[in-house]
N, C-alpha and C positions, 0 to 999 in steps of 0.2 A: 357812635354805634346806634343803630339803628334798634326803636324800642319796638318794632313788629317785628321780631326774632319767627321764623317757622318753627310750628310746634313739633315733634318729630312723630313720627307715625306708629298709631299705639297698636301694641300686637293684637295680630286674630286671638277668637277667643276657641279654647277647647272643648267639643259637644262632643260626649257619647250617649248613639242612637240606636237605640234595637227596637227591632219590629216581630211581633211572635202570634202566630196562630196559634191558640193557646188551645185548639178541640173543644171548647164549650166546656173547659175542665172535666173529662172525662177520662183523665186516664193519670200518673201519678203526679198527684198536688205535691207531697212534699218533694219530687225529683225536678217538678216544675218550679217550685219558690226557691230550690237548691239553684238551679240552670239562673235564673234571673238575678240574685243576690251572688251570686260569682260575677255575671258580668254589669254588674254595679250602673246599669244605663244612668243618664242624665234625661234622657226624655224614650217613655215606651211606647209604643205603640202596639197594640195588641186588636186580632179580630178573633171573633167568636165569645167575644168577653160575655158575662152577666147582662141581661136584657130584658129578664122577665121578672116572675112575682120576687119581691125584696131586692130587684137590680139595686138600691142604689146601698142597700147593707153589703150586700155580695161584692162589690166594686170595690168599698170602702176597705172593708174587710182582705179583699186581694191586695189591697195598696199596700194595708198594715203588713201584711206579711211580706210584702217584696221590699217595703221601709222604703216606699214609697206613697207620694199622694195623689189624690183625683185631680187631672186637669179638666178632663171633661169627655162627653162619652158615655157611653153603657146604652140604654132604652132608647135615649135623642139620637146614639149614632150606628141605632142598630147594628149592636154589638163589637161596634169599634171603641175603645175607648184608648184615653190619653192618659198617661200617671207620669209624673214629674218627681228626680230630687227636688229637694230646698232649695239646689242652685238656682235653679229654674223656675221662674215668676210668670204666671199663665196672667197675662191681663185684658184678654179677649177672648171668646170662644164661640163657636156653632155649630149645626148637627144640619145634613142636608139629607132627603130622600132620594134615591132613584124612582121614577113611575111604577108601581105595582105591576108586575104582570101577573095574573092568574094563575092560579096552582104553585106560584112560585115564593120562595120567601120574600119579604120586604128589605131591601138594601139599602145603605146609605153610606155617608163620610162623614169624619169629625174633622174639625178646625180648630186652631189655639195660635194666638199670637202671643207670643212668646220673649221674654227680654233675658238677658245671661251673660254677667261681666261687661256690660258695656253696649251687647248685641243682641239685635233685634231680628228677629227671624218670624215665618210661619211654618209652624208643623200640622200635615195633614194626614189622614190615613184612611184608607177605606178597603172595602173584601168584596172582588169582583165576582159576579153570577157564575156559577160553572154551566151554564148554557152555552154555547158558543152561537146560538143566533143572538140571548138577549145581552151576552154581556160587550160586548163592541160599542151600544148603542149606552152604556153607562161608563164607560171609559171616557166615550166622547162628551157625557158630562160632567163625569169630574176632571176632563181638560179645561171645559169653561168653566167652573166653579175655580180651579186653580186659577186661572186666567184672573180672575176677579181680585185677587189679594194681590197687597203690595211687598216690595221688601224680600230678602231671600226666603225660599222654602225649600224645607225637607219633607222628603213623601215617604210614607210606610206603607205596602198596599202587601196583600195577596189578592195577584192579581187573575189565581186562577187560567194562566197563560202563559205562553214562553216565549220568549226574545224574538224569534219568528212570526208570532203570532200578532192579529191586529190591532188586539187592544191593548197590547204589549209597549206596540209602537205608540200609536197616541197617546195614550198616558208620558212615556220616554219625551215624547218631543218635546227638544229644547232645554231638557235636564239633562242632568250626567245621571250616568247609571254607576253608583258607589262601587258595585262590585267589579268593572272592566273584566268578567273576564266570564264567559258564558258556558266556561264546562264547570262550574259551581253547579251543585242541588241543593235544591231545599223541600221537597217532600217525594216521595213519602217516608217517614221514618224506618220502615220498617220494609220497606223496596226502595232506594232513592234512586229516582230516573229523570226527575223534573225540576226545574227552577222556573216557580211562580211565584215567588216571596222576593218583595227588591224593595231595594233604599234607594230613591232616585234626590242629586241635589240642584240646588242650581247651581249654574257655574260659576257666579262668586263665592259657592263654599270650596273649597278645598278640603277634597277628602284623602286623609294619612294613613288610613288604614279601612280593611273589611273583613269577615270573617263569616263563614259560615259556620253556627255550633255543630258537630256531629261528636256526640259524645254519649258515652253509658248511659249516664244519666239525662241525658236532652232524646233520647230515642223510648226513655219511658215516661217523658214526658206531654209528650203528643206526637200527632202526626204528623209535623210538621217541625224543622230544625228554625232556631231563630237564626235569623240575621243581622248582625253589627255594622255599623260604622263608627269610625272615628273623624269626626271634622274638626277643621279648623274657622270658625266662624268673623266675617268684617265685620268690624266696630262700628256705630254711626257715628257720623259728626253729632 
């Protein structure tokens, strides 16, 4: 018998991913730490997070309450930030600018490479300009910015746009879009007309499920409904 036996093929691992425009916490914390501690993510992604005087108590602070922690984000990723369970071990991270435009806020994206049961991913997330001249031109860099990282990733974005629209597409290109299914909305809470909040993977994840929240409590939480996914993540060698 041969003693190089093949090893048998170890299972995907299970991610759950929620992405949430959180309003700059402006509207009910405890309906919001309610919505978030229901859907028990493994990795969040959150825009409009804490970015200014005491960001990084205010961050810290939100993690506590969601029983979750900082991967990274807040001020570096103008106001995208990343909070992880325990599962989840952040052993890389970065914060990227878009160019200033004048009169306009300063935008950016966070990055976290990420390990979890065996698997190795990057998660990114970033909140596109509601300009629609400037924001196409920040899409198309956080295409190259993704572009740059190795390994599978999961995207968190409000993108500030809709499946039609062009920075919708580039950002999409070459990922799977988690939710397949384009009559989803995710803002506003309080009219829903729109889907600019998406989970995009790449196509070696395997995603089991999606979910938009519309719920009691998630429509007095912000203006915005969070969005779930469920993956199933490859193992490395």
């Amino acid at each position: 018998m041969s003693s190089e036996l093949s090893q048998p093929a170890r299972p995907p691992v299970q991610l759950r991913v929620v992405s949430y425009n959180i309003h700059g916490l402006r509207d009910d914390r405890a309906a919001l730490v309610a919505v978030v501690r229901e859907l028990a993510p493994d990795v969040l992604l959150l825009q409009e997070a804490p970015q200014r005087f005491q960001w990084r108590h205010k961050c810290a602070e939100l993690a506590h309450e969601f029983g979750l922690v900082v991967g990274a984000g807040g001020q570096p990723g103008r106001g995208n930030l990343l909070l992880t369970n325990l599962r989840v071990r952040v052993t890389d991270s970065w914060c990227r600018w878009y160019p200033l435009t004048p009169g306009r806020h300063l935008r950016g994206a966070v990055f976290a490479r990420c390990t979890v049961g065996g698997a190795r991913f990057v998660v990114a997330g970033s909140h596109l300009a509601t300009d629609p001249v400037e924001r196409p031109s920040q899409a198309k860099l956080f295409k190259a910015m993704l572009a740059e990282v190795d390994g599978p990733v999961v995207v968190g974005a409000d993108l500030n746009d809709e499946p039609d629209g062009e920075a919708w597409r580039v950002v999409a290109s070459g990922l799977v879009d988690a939710c397949g299914d384009d009559s989803a909305v995710t803002f506003s809470c309080t009219e829903p007309r729109r889907r600019i909040d998406a989970i995009f993977v790449d196509p070696r994840v395997e995603v089991t499920d999606f979910r938009v929240i519309d719920t009691p409590q998630a429509r007095r939480a912000s203006d915005h409904f969070p969005v779930v996914a469920d993956l199933r993540l490859p193992v490395s060698d």
